[in-house]
C-alpha positions, 0 to 999 in steps of 0.5 A: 115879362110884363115889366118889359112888356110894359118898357116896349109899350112905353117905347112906342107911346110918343105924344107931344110935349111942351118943353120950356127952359128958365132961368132965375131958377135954371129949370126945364119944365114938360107940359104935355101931354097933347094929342097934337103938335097945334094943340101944344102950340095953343096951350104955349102962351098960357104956361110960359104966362104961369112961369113968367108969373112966379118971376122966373125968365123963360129962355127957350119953349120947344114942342117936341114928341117924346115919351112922357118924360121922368119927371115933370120939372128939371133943376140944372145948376 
């Protein structure tokens, strides 16, 4: 009963996210999470600048509201 207590909660419980695709390795990053989407706005330069700096190209940056996502970092072939 509590585990799904706790999936019910973690239903409802959608903040806001940064999400950034890459290539050069193909990855999908989630920054987050932020208790707005203008903060997530503000906080965008500073990681596509983090990512850019390890030399990857950043394809797409997206704020979406979502659940926190499983893992952090996303590989894709």
């Amino acid at each position: 009963m509590k585990k799904f207590i706790h999936q019910l909660f973690s239903l409802l419980d959608r903040s806001w996210w940064l999400e950034i695709l890459a290539a050069s390795p193909s990855r999908g990053y989630y920054f987050g999470p932020f208790e707005s989407e203008s903060e997530a706005l503000q906080e965008q330069r500073r990681y596509v600048k983090d990512i850019e700096g390890k030399g990857s190209e950043v394809l797409l940056v997206s704020v979406v509201r979502r659940q926190a996502p499983t893992n952090r970092m996303v590989e894709y072939f």
